[in-house]
N, C-alpha and C positions, 0 to 999 in steps of 0.2 A: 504494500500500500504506500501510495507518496507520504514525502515527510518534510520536513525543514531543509534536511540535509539537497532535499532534490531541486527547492526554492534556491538554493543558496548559490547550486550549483549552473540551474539556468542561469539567473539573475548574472553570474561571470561568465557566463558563453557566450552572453549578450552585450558582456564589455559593459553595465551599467552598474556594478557592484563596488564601487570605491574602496580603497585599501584601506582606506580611515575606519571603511562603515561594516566594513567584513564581519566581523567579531559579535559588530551587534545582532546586526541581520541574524547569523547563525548563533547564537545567545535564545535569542527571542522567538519562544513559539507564535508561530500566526494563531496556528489553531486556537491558541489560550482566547483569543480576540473574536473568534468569530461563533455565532450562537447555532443552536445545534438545528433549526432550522433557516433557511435565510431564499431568497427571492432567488429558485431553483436548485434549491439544495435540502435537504431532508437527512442526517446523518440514520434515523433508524430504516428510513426505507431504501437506502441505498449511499452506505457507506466509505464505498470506494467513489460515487462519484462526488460525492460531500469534501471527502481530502482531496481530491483530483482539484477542485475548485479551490480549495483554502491552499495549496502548496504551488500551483498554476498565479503566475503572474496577470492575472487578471480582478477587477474590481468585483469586490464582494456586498450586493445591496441588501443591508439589515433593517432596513425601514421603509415605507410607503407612505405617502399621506400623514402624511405627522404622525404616525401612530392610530390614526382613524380606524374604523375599523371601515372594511373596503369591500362593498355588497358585489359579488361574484358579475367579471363582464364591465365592471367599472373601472376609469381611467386610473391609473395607477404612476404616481408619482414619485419618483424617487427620493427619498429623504435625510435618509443617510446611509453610510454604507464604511466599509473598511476598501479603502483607496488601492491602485495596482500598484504591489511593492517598485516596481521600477519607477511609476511618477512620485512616490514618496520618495526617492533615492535623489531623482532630478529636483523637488523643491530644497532637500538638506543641501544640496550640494549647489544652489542659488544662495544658501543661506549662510552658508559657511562658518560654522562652528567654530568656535575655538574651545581649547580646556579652560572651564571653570567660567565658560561664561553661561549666564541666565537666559529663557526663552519664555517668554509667555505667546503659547499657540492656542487661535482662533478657531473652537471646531473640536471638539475632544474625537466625537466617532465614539468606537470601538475602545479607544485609549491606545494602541498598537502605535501610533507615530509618537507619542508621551514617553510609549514604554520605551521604543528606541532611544529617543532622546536623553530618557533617566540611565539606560546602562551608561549611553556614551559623556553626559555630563553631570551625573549625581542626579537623584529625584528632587533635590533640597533645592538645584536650581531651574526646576521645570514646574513651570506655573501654566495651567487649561482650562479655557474657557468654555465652557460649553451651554447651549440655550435650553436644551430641549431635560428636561428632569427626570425621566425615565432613561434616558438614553445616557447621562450623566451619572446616575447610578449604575447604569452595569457598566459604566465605562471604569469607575473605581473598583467594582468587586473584579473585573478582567486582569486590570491591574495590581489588585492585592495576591490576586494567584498566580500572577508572573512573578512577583516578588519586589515589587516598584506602589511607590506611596507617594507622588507629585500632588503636588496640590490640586485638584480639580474642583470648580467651585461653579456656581450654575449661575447664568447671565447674557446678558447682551452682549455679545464679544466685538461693539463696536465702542461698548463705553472701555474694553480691557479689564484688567484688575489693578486697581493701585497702590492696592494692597503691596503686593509683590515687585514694583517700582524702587529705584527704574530697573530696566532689559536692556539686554546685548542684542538681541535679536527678539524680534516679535513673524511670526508664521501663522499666515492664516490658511485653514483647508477650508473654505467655501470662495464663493466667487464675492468681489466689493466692486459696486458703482464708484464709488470714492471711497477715501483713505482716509479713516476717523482723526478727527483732533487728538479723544486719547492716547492715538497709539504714538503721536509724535511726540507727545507729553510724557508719556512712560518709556519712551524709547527713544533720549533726546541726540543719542550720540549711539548709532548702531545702523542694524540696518531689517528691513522689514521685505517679505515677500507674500507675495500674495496673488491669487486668482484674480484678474480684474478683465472690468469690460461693460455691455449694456445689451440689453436686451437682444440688439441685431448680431453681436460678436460679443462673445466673452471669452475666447480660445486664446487667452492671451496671462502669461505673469507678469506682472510686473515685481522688479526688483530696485528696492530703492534704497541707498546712503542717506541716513540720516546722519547732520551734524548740526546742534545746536536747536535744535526744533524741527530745523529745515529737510527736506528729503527730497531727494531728483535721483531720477534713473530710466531704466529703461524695460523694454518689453521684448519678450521670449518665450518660446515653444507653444505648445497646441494643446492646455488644459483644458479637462471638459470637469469641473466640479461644479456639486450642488450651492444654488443659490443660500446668500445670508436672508434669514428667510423672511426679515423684517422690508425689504427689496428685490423682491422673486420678479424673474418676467414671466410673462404668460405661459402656457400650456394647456396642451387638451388633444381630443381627436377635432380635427375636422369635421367630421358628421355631426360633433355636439356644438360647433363655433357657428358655422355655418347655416343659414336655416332659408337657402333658395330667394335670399333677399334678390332684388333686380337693382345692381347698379349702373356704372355712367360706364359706357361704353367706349375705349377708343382705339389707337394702333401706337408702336412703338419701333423705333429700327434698330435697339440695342438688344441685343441678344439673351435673354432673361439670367442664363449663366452665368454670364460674365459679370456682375454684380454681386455674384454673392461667392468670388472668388476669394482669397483669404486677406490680401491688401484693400482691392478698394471695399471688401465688408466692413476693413475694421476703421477703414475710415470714414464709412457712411455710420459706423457703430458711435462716433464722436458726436454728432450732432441729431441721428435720428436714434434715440437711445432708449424709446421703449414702444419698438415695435419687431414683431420677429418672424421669421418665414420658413416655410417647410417646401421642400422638393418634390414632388409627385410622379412620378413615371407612369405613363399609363401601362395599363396590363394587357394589351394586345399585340406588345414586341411592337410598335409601329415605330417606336424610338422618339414619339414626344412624352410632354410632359407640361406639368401646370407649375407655375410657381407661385405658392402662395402666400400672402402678407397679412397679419394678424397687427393690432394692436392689443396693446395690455391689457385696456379697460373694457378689450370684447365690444367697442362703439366702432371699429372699420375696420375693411378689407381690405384686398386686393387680388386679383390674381394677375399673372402675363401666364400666355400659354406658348409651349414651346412648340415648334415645328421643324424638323430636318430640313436642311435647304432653302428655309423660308429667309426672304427679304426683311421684313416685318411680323410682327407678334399682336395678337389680341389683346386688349388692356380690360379689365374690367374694376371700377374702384367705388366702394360701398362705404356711408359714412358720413360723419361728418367732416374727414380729413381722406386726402388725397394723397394715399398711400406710396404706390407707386410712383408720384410727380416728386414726393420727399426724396424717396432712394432715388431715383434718376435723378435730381437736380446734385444728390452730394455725391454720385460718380460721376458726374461731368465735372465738376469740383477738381476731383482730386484727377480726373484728367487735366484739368488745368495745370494744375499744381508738378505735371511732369509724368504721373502714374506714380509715387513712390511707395517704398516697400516699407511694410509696419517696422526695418529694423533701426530706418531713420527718426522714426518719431523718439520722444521721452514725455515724463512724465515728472510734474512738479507739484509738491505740495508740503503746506505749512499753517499756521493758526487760521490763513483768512480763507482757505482752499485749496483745490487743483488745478493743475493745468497741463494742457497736452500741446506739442512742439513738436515744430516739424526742424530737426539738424541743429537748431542753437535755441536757449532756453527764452530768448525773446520774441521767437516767432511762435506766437501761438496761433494754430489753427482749429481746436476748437473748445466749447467752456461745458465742463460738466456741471 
């Protein structure tokens, strides 16, 4: 049956397992972290493929729906979960640890990224926030049966803990529109990392130097983590969003794809920032597809529908807001702007807020 030892050992075939981080990785049972059932997994009715999952580099989801209880055929939302040990490996190693320095991380989970953090730096200097109360208690009993006693204490993990002030480093495992005052207050000279982004793109970390309050940095790799939940964007099926409304009808000559490729997403993600869209293939192999555009507050739509070889696309936009004409007008933008690539931009912020820059910290090109 898999084991730790087989996590440990993929995890180095993959070239993603740090010399620093070896020891703990292989220290630290997963299994301790994850519950005996979980979203596709069932340890008593099938046991080998339960460890298959818990020792397999892939995300493990322990929650739905906040804990709701979820009437069978209903939409099911992910809520928390224990993270794929290689993106836990890639934020420590944004984060960059030293001995004996403090961390207060945003997000307890499972407590699994805690636990690693207390082999590698003492529990006495790992402080976890976490919101959810249920999820925060078995995140301490996980923890006391790895043999790790960090502080975990239950909250807003936008106000921090200040308790435990100041940090070396502050790590958040959810996704932030913006970057709380707290954490520049308890973390006045360090450095912070975190999932960021808005509703059209959040596949983005930012990693930021903090000195003296102040914090500037920049944006990397392809996180998909769950929203802070006090700032969720949208979700759902389509069948449940959608209800055969009749919108404004029109045509397009940009090609519905090309918009929601990973640069000009995350630069339309800057200015249209709580609006989100789903891809659609149809099912007759004909090789189109609908693209469609939600807003948060479920009041507009949109769709563009795709066609092979076609000139022009179908626009249809529902609402009181003109879905579509928002994303088309910030990729002509950022065609403006040259096309640049998300690894130009940075990210600025301090007591009065954020800001995002395109190559030097005075061009700002747009305000969250």
């Amino acid at each position: 049956m898999a084991g730790q030892r087989q996590l440990v050992e993929w995890l180095e075939s993959q070239g993603v397992l740090p010399r620093e981080w070896r020891h703990t990785v292989a220290a630290v049972d997963r299994a301790l972290f994850i519950p005996e059932v979980f979203e596709g997994g069932d340890i008593i009715a099938d046991p080998e493929a339960w460890a298959r999952s818990v020792y397999s580099d892939v995300p493990v989801v322990t929650q739905v729906n906040d804990g709701q209880e979820t009437p069978e055929g209903a939409f099911r939302l992910s809520t928390s979960s224990s993270s794929m040990p290689s993106i836990m490996l890639e934020m420590l190693g944004l984060l960059g640890v030293c001995d004996g320095n403090t961390v207060l991380e945003i997000g307890t989970g499972t407590g699994y990224n805690a636990a690693w953090l207390s082999h590698r730096l003492g529990e006495r200097n790992v402080f976890s926030v976490e919101v959810d109360p249920v999820v925060a208690t078995l995140a301490r009993r996980n923890l006391k049966h790895s043999g790790f006693r960090p502080t975990v204490v239950v909250g807003d993990g936008r106000n921090g803990h200040p308790e435990g002030a100041p940090y070396d480093r502050v790590i958040c495992t959810c996704t932030m529109r913006e970057i709380p005052r707290a954490w520049l207050e308890q973390c006045p000279s360090g450095r912070i990392v975190t999932p960021w982004g808005s509703s059209f793109f959040s596949g983005s970390y930012a990693t930021l130097d903090v000195v003296d309050g102040e914090a500037q940095g920049a944006f990397s790799g392809y996180p998909a983590f769950m929203w802070d939940r006090s700032h969720r964007a949208g979700a759902g099926r389509i069948s449940e969003l959608y209800h055969h409304e009749k919108g404004v009808k029109g045509t397009t000559d940009i090609a519905p794809q090309n918009v929601i490729q990973d640069d000009p997403a995350f630069f339309t993600s800057l200015t249209v920032t709580d609006v989100w869209y789903r891809w659609c293939d149809a099912d007759d192999d004909s090789g189109e597809a609908t693209l469609w555009f939600f807003a948060d507050d479920q009041k507009s739509w949109a769709t563009v529908e795709y066609v092979p070889s076609a000139e022009t696309y179908e626009v249809e936009q529902y609402g009181p807001r003109s879905l579509w004409d928002e994303v088309r007008s910030a990729f002509l933008g950022w065609h403006a702007l040259g096309k640049p690539e998300r690894s130009r931009f940075g990210l600025s912020a301090d007591r009065d807020g954020q800001r995002v820059w395109l190559d030097e910290p005075h061009r700002l090109v747009g305000l969250k």
